[in-house]
C-alpha positions in Angstrom: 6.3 6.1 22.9 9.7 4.7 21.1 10.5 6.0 17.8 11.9 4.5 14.7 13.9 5.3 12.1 14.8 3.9 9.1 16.2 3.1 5.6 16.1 0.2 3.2 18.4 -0.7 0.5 18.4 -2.8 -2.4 21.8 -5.7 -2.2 22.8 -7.7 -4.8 21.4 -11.0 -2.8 18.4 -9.4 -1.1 16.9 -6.2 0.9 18.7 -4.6 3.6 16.6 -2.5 6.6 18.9 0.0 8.6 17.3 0.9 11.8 17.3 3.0 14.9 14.9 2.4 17.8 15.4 5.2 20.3 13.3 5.0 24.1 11.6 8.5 24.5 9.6 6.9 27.5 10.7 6.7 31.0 10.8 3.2 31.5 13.2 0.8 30.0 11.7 -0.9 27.0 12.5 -4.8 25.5 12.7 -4.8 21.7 11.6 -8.5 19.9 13.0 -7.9 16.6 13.7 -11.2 15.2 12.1 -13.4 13.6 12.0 -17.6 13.9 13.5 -19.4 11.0 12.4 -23.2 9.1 13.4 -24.7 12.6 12.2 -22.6 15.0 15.5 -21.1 16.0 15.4 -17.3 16.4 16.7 -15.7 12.8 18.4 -12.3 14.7 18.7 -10.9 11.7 15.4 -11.7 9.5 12.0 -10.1 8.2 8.7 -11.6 7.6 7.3 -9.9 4.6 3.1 -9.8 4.9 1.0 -8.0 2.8 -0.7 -4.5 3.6 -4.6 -3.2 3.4 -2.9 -1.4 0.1 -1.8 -3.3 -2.3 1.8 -1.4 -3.5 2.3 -1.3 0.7 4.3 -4.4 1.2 5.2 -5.3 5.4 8.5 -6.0 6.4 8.0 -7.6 10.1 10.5 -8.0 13.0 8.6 -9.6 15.9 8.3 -12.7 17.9 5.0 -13.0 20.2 2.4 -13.3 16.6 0.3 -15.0 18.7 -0.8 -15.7 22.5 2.1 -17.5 23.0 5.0 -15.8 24.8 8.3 -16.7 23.2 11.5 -18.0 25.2 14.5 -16.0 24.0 17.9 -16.6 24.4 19.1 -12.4 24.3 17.0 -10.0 25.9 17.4 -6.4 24.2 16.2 -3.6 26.3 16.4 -0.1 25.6 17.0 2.7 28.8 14.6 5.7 29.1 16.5 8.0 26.2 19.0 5.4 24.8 18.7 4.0 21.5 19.8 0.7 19.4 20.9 0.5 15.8 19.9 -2.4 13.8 20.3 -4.3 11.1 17.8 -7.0 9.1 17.9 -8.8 5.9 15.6 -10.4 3.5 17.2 -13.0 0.7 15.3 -12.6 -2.8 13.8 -14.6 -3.4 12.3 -15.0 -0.6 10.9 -18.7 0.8 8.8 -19.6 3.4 8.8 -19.1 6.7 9.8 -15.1 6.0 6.7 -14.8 3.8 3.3 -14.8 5.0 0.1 -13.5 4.2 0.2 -12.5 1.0 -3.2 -11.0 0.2 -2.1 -9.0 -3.0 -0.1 -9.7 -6.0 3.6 -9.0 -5.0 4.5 -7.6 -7.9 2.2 -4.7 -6.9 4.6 -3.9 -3.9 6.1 -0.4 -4.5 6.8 0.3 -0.9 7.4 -0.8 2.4 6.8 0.0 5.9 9.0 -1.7 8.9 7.0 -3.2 11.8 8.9 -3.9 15.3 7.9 -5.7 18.2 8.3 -4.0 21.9 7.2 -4.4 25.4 7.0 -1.5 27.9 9.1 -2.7 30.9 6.5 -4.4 32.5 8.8 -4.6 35.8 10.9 -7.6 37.1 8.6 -9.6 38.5 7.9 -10.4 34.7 11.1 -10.9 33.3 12.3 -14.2 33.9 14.9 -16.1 33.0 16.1 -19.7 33.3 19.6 -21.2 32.7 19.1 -24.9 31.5 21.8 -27.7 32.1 24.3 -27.0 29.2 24.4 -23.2 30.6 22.2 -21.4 28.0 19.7 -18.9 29.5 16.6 -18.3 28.3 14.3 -15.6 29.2 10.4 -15.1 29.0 9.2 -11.4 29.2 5.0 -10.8 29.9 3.6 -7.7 29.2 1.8 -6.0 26.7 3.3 -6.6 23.2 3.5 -3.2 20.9 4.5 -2.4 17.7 6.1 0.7 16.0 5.6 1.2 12.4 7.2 3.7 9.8 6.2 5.3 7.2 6.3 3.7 3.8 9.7 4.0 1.9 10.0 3.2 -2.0 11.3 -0.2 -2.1 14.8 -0.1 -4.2 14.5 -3.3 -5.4 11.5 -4.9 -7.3 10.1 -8.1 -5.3 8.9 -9.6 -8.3 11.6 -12.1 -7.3 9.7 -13.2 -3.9 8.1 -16.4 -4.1 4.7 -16.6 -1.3 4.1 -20.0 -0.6 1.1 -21.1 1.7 
């Protein structure tokens, strides 16, 4: 299984996630963390903030299949057996829809976080496709079994008091 490392650090605008996903499998793995924006573009750089069973456990979540429906990306990011990637993401406080969803608890409960990403296990290139449209963008598909890696909680350094749910 992939592992992941993290920090998270409070900014003056918002909440910063430093992250390091490293392959310890033998197969090559795709990561999908990104999120989609108001318009449905992919936000490469955003988190979804849901609520946890525990209600000072707050979820910061970088994914893109959320449903059944496999997503059409422009970048694929896939990690070699043993290689890793470093990453950045970035929540703006206060936070607005789309980047906040399901909110079960009071966010001002929130005293930690744990950082959710989205992977596939190379699920070999018969299912890896990808399609280059008239004005030369490419956009790939990959079908396989979505997985997620989750940390362990860190303190958040910044009080979310600040982030607004809307439903």
């Amino acid at each position: 299984m992939p592992s992941l490392r993290w920090t998270l650090h409070g900014e003056v605008d918002g909440l910063r996630v430093d992250y390091v996903v490293v392959n310890e499998t033998d197969k090559r793995i795709y990561l999908f963390d990104a999120t989609f924006d108001a318009a449905g573009q992919v936000d490469d750089d955003g988190l979804l903030v849901r609520s946890t069973e525990e209600a000072q456990t707050i979820e910061l979540l970088r994914g893109l299949a959320l449903g059944d429906a496999l997503p059409a990306v422009r970048d694929v990011r896939s990690i070699e057996p043993g290689a890793s990637a470093t990453r950045t993401a970035f929540l703006a406080l206060p936070a607005r829809a789309p980047y906040v969803a399901a909110l079960t608890h009071p966010i001002e409960a929130a005293t930690q976080a744990v950082l959710t990403i989205e992977y596939v296990a190379d699920p070999g290139a018969a299912n890896v496709i990808s399609k280059t449209l008239p004005d030369g963008t490419t956009w790939w598909w990959v079908s396989g079994r979505y997985r997620w890696l989750t940390t362990d909680p860190l303190p958040l350094p910044v009080p979310l008091s600040a982030v607004t749910a809307t439903r």
